[in-house]
C-alpha positions as CSV (number, residue, x, y, z in Angstrom):
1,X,-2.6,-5.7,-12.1
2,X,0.3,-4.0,-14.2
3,X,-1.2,-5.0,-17.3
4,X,-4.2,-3.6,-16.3
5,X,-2.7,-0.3,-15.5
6,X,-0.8,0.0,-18.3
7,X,-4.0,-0.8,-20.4
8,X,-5.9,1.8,-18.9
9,X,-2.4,4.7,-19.5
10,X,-1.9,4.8,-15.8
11,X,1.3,2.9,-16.2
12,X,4.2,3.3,-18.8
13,X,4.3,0.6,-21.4
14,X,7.2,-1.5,-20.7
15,X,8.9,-4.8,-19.6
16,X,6.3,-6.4,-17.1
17,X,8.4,-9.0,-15.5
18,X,11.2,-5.9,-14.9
19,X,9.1,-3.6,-13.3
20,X,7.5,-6.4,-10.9
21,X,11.1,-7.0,-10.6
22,X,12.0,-3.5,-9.3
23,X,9.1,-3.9,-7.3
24,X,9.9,-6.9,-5.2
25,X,13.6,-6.1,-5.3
26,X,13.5,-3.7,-2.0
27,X,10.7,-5.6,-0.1
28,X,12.6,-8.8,-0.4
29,X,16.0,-7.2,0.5
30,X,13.9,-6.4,4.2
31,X,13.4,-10.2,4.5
32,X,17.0,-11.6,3.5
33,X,19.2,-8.9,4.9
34,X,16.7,-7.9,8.1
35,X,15.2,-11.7,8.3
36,X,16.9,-14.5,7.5
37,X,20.4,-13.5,6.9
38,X,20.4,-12.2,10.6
39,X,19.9,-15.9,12.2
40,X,21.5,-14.4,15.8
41,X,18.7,-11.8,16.2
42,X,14.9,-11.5,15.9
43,X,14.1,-10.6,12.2
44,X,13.2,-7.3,12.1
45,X,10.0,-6.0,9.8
46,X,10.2,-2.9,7.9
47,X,8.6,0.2,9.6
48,X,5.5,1.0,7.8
49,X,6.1,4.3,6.6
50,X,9.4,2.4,4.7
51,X,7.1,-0.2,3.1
52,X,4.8,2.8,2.0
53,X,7.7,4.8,1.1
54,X,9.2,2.0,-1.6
55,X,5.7,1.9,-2.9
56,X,5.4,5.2,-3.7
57,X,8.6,5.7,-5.2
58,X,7.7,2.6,-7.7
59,X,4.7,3.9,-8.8
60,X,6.0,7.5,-9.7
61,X,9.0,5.6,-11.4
62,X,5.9,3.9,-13.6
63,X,3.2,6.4,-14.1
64,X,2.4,7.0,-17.0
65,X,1.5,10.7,-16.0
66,X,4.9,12.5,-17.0
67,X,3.5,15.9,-15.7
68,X,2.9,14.5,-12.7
69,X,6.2,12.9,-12.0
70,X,7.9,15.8,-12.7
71,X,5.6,18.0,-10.4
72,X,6.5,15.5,-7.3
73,X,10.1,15.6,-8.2
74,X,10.0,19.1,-7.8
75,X,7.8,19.2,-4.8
76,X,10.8,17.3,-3.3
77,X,13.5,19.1,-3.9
């Protein structure tokens, strides 16, 4: 999917296996630090909003669409 995106310029061109990386990095951190390194209490799941939250901070920190990332970091501020 990646590959694909950065085919078709909707991704920046860059290290694959890093930015999957930087992906999966703060989803799994929800299942070791909420999940499985809390054995005493129920696992916890990420709120929804969270999960949608990491994913849209991950694809503004790959588009491809300079323009646009700097128009959202401004709308944020």
């Amino acid at each position: 999917m990646l590959q694909r995106a950065q085919e078709n310029g909707v991704a920046l061109h860059g290290d694959r296996e890093a930015m999957t990386r930087m992906y999966l990095g703060p989803l799994f951190s929800y299942t070791l630090l909420d999940g499985l390194l809390r054995p005493v209490s129920q696992p916890q799941p990420p709120d929804t909003k969270k999960i949608q939250q990491i994913v849209d901070l991950y694809m503004k920190a790959i588009s491809a669409d300079e323009n646009a990332r700097k128009a959202e970091s401004n709308d944020s501020k």
